[in-house]
N, C-alpha and C positions, 0 to 999 in steps of 0.2 A: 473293277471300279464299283464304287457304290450307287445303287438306285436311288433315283432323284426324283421328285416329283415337277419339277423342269430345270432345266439348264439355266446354270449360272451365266452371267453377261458382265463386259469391262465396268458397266455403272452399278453392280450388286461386287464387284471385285473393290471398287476406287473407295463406297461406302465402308466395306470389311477393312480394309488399310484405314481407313480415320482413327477406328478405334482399335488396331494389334499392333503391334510394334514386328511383326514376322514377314520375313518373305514369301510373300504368295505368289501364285501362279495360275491361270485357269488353261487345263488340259482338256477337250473336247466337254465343255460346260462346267466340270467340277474343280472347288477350290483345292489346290495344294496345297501345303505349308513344307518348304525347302528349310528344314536346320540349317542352324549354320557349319559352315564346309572347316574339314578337318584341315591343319598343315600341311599336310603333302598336297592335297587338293590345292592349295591356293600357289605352294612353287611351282607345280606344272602352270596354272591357271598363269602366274607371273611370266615364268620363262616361255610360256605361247606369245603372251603380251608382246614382251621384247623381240622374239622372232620375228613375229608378224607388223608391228611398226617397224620395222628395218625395211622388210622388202615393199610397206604398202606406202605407208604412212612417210619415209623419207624422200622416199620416190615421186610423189603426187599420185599416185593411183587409188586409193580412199583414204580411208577411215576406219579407226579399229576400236570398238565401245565397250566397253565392259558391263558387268555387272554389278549393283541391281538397274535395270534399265528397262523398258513394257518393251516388247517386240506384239504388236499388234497384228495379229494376222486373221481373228475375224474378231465378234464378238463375244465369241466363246471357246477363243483360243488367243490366250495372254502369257506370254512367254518372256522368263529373266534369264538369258542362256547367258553362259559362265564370259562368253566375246561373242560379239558379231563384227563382220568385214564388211563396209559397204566402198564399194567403187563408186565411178564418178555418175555412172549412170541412175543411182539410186540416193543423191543428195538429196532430191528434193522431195522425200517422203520424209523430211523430221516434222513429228506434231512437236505441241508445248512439250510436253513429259512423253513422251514411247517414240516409235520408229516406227511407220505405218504402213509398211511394208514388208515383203520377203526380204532378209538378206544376201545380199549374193555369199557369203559362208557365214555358218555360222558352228560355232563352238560348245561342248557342253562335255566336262568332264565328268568323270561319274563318280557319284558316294554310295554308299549302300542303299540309302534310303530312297534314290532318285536312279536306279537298275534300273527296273522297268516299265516307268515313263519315260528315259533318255532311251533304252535299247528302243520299241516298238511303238508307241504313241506318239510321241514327239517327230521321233525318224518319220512317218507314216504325214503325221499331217505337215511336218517340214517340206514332203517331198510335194504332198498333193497343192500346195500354196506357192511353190515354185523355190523355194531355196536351193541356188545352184548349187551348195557345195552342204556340207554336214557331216563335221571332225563328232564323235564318237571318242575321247581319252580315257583308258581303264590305268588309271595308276595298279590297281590292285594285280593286271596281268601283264601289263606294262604293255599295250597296244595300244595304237589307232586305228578305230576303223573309219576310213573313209568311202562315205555316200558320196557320191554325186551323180548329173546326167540325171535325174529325174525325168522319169518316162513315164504319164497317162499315171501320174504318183505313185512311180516305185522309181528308188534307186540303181541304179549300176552298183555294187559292192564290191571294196580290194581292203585285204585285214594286213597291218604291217605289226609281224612281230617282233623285228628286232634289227630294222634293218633302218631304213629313212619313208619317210610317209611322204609325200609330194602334192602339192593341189596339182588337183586338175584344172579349176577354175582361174586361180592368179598367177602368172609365170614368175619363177623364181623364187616362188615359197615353197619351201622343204624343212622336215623337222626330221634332225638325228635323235632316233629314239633311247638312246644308251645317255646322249646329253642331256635331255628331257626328264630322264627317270632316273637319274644320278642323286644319289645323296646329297646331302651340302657336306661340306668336308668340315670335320670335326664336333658333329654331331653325331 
């Protein structure tokens, strides 16, 4: 990361958005700027959507947000992760504009450019803030890793390569990884 003469905070982040048009982020006080996500990035990002509103969202057991959206987890960690799950226990943390809380899971596929903030920064302060659950999706090698159990902010880690990836956290969410990472047919 680069050297700061201090940490950035959500009110020098909200300032930056008046005048970019980009999506930003603030990782342990410094601003991100996320390009925009390639095509395969956003049918995984899609077809998570529709998996995950089946087993949450038709059921009554949360809420399934997407991106761009603030996930506020302190004042210098401001996070638009690709989906978050919130259950019923964590409604009442919506502000006007972000989510002011941990999610109980939350989502973050990966692009080239956002490796290793998603692999190790992200995962790291995910875990220390209480995020129960934390999908890791590598289109590029076609796994999930799934964090969860966060202990004294480390993860529990299980890597699915090719098999079905399963929460721990919401019962009856499972993702076939073969259907996940499928072509669309006729392209």
């Amino acid at each position: 990361m680069a050297i700061q003469s201090h940490l950035l905070t959500y009110d020098d982040l909200e300032r930056m958005r008046e005048t970019r048009d980009e999506r930003l982020e603030l990782i342990e006080g410094e601003m991100v700027v996320t390009p925009s996500p390639s095509p395969m990035h956003q049918l995984v990002v899609h077809r998570l959507a529709v998996l995950f509103d089946r087993a949450i969202v038709e059921t009554g057991f949360g809420v399934v947000l997407e991106s761009p959206l603030d996930v506020y987890l302190m004042a210098q960690n401001v996070f638009q992760p690709d989906r978050i799950v919130l259950l019923r226990d964590r409604f009442t943390h919506f502000g006007s504009n972000m989510v002011e809380s941990a999610p109980n899971l939350t989502i973050e596929v990966i692009s080239p450019s956002s490796r290793g903030y998603d692999r190790v920064i992200k995962r790291n302060v995910y875990a220390r803030f209480g995020v129960h659950e934390f999908w890791l999706v590598d289109p590029d090698t076609r796994t999930i890793t799934v964090f969860s159990d966060p202990r004294e902010g480390r993860y529990q880690t299980e890597t699915v390569a090719s098999d079905v990836a399963v929460s721990a956290t919401i019962p009856g969410v499972s993702v076939d990884l073969e259907a996940l990472f499928a072509p669309v047919p006729g392209f």
